[in-house]
C-alpha positions as CSV (number, residue, x, y, z in Angstrom):
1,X,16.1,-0.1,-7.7
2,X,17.9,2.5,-9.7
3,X,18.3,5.5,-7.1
4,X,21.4,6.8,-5.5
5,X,20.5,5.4,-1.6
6,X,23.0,3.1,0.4
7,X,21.4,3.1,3.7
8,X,19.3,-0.5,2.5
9,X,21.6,-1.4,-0.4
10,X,24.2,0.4,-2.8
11,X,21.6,2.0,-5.3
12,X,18.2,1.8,-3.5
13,X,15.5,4.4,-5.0
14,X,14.4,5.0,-1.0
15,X,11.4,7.6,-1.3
16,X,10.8,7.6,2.1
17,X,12.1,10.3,4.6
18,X,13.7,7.4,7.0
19,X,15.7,7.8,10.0
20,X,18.5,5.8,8.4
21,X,18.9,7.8,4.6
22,X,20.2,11.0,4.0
23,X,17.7,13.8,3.1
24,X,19.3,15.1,0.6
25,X,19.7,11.8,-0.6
26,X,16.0,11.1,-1.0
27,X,15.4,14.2,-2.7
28,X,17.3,13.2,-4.9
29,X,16.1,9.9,-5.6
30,X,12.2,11.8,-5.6
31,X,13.3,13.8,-8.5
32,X,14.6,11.1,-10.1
33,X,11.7,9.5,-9.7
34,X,9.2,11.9,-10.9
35,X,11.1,12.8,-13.9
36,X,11.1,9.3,-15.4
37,X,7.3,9.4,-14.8
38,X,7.3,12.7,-16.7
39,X,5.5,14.5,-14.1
40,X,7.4,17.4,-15.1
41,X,5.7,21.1,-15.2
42,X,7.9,21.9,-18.7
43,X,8.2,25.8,-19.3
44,X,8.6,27.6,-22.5
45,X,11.1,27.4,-25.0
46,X,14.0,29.4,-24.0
47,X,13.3,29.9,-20.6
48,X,16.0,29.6,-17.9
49,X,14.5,25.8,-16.8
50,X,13.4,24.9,-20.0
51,X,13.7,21.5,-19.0
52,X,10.8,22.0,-16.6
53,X,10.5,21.3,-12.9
54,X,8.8,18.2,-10.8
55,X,5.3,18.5,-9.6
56,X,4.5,19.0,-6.2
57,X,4.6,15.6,-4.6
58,X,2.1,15.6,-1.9
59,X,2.3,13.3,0.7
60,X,1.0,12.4,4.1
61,X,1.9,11.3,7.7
62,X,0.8,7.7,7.5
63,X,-1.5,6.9,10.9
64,X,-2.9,3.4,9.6
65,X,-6.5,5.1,9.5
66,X,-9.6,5.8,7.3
67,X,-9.1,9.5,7.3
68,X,-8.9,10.9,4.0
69,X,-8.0,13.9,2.7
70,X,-9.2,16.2,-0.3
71,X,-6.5,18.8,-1.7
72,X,-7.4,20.8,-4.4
73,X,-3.7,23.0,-4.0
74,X,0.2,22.4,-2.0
75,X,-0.9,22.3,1.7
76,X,-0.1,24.7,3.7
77,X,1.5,22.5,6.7
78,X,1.6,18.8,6.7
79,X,-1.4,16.4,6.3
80,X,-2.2,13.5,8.8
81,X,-4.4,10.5,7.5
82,X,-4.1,7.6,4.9
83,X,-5.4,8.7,1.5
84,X,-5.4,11.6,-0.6
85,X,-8.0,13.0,-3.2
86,X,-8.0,15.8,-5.7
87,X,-9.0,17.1,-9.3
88,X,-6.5,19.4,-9.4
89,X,-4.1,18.6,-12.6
90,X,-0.2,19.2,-11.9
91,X,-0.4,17.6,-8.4
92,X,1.0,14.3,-7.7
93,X,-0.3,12.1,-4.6
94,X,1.7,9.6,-3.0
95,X,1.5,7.1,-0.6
96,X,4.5,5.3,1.1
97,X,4.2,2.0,1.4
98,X,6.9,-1.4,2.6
99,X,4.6,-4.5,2.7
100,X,1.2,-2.6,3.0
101,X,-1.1,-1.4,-0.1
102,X,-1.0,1.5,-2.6
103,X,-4.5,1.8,-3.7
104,X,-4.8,3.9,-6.8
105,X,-8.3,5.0,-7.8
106,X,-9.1,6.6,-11.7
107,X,-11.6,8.7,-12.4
108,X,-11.1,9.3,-16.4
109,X,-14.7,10.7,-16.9
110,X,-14.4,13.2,-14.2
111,X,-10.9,13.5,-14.4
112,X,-10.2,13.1,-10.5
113,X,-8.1,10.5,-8.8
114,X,-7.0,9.0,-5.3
115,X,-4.3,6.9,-3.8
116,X,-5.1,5.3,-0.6
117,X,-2.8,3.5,2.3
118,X,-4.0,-0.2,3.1
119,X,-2.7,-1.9,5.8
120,X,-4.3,-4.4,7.7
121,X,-5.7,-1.8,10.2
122,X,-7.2,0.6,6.9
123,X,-8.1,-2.3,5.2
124,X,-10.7,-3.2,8.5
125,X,-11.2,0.2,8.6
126,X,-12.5,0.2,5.0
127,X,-10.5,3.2,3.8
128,X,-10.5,2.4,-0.3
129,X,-14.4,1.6,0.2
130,X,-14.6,4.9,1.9
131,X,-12.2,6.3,-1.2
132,X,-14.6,5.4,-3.4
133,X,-17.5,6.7,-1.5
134,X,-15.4,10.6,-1.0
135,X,-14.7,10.4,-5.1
136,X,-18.5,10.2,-5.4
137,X,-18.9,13.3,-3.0
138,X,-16.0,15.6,-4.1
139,X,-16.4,15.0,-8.0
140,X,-19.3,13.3,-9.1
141,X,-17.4,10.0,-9.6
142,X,-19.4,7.1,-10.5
143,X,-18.3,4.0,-9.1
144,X,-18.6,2.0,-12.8
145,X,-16.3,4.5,-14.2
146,X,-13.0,4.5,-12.1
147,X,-10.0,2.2,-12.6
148,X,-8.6,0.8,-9.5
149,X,-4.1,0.2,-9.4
150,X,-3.2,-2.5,-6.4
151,X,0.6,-1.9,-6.1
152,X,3.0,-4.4,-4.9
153,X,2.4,-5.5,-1.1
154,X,2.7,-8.2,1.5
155,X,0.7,-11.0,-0.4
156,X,-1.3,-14.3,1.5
157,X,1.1,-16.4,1.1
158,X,3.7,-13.9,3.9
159,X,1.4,-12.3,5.6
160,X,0.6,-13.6,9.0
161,X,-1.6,-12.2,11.6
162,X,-2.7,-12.9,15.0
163,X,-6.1,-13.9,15.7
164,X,-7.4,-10.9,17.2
165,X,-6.9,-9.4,13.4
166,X,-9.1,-12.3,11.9
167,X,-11.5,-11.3,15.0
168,X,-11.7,-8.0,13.6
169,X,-12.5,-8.7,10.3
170,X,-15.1,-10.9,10.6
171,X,-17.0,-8.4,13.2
172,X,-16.7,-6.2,10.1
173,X,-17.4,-8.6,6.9
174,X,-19.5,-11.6,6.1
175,X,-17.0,-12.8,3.7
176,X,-14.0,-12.5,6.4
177,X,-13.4,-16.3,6.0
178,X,-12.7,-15.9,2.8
179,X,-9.7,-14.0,3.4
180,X,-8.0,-15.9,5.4
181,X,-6.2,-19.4,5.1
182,X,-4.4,-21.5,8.0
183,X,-1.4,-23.5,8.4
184,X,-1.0,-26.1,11.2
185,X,3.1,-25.5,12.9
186,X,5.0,-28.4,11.9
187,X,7.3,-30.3,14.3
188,X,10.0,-33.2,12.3
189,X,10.0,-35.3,15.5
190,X,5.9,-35.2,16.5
191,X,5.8,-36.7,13.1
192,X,8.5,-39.1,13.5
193,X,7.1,-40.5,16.7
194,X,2.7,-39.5,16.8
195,X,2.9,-41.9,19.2
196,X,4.6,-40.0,22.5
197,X,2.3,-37.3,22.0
198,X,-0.8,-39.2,22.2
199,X,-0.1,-41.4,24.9
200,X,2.5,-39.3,27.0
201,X,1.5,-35.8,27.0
202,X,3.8,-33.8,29.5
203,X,2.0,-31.4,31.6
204,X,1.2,-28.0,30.2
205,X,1.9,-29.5,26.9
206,X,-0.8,-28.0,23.9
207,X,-1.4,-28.6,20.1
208,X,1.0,-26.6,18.6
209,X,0.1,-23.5,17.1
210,X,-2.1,-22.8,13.9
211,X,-0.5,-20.1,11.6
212,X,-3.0,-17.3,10.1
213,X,-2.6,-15.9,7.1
214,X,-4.4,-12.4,5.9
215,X,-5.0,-12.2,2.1
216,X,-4.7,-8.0,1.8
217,X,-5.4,-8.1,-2.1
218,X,-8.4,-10.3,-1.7
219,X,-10.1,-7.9,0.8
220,X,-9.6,-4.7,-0.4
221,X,-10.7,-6.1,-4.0
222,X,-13.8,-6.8,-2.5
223,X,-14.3,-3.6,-1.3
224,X,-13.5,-2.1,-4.4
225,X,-16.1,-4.6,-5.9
226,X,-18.9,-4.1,-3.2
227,X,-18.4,-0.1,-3.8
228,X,-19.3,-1.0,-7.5
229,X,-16.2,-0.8,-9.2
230,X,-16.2,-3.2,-12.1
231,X,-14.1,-6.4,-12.0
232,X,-12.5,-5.6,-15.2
233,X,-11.3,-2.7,-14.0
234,X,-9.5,-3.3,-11.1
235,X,-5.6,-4.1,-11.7
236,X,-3.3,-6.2,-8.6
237,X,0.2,-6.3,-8.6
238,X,1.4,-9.9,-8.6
239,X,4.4,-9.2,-7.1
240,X,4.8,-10.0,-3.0
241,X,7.3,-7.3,-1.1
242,X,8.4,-10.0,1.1
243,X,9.4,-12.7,-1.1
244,X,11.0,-10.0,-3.1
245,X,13.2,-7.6,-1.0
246,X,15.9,-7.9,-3.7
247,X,13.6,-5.5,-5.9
248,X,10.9,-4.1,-3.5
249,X,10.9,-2.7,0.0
250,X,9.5,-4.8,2.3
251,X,9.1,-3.9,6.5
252,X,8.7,-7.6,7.4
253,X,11.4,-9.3,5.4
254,X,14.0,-6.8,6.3
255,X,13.1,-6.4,10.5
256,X,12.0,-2.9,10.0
257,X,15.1,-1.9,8.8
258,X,13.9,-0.8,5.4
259,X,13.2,2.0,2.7
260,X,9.7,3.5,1.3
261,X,8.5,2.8,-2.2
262,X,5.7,4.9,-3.6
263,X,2.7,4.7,-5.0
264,X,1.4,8.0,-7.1
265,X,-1.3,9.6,-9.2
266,X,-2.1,12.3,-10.6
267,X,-3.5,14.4,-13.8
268,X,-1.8,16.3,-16.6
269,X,-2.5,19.6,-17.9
């Protein structure tokens, strides 16, 4: 909400390059944006932009990977992967997200930070785990001392999933069950009348199908946990893009048809 879009909705802060907005359009909506988080490089008094200029906003092309990538400067051509890591002040990361998870990690001590793309497919693919494990490598971060920011995303209670996602979870973690709830199809007239479907079955007729349901927050907690971030420092969004696509962006709820929220970090001067 609050930007100057109408490709999704008269007012949409879109901060995604979409096929359906205006380029132009976004830009503007981006600078918007990064002014009312202040990321703002201000110059000195009297000087022709004395109101100061937006930080670089880096971002990537989103492949649903684990690849990561360090910058310590503005690329010099445009990055492919799924999360972002630097200790360069001035810089601001972003990921795009429309149902899956901005993943912001804190480094206060060390002064570093990283914002990581979780979908289903980096999520398996343990990408914030692996964020964790490249802060450690890059800067010296300690696990204990980072924060952890879950933006807003597809939450259990939307997301469903086939079972060949479910199959790849639990070849990757013992807690997979954990993640996942199910919910048996419901059919008014089978539970009028139980009684033609147990005696008079027509041929080819099956059970009707069990619903999945993947719990995104849940899992990449726990890998923010099992990489030894502490509990208390690990922050979730409450807020579910597809029960909400009144105020957030969500892929799912709106068939694809849908702007780009962000989710960004970075360091001051």
């Amino acid at each position: 909400m609050g930007g100057v879009s109408s490709a999704y909705g008269k007012g949409d802060l879109n901060l995604g390059l979409t096929e359906d907005d205006v380029k132009a359009t976004v830009e503007r909506n981006r600078d918007a944006f990064l002014r009312e988080l202040q990321a703002v490089t201000h110059k000195r008094r009297g000087s022709h932009n004395a109101g100061g200029s937006p930080w670089p906003l880096i971002t990537l092309r989103q492949i649903h990977s684990d690849i990561i990538r360090r910058v310590d400067s503005i690329p010099g051509e445009p990055l492919a992967g799924d999360g972002l890591i630097t200790a360069t002040p001035g810089l601001l990361l972003a990921i795009q997200a429309a149902d899956c998870l901005p993943v912001m990690l804190v480094d206060p001590k060390h002064r570093a930070v990283g914002v990581f793309h979780a979908g289903w497919r980096g999520t398996v693919n343990r990408i914030v785990e692996k964020g964790v494990g490249e802060m450690h490598r890059g800067f010296g971060s300690r696990p204990r001392d980072l924060k952890a920011a879950i933006g807003p995303g597809i939450q259990g209670c939307c997301y469903e999933v086939g079972a060949e996602v479910r199959t790849k979870f639990e070849s990757q973690f013992a807690y997979a069950a954990n993640l996942f709830r199910e919910v048996k199809e419901s059919d008014p007239v089978r539970e009028k009348y139980p009684l033609l479907f147990l005696t008079a079955r027509a041929p080819g007729h099956s059970e009707l199908p069990t619903r999945i349901f993947l719990d995104l927050i849940a899992a990449n907690r726990q890998q923010l946990l099992a990489a030894g971030v502490v509990k208390k420092n690990i922050d979730a969004s409450p807020l579910c893009t597809n029960c909400h696509p009144d105020l957030l962006f969500s892929y799912r709820a709106e068939k694809g048809k849908t702007g780009r929220m962000m989710g960004v970090v970075g360091i001051r001067e």
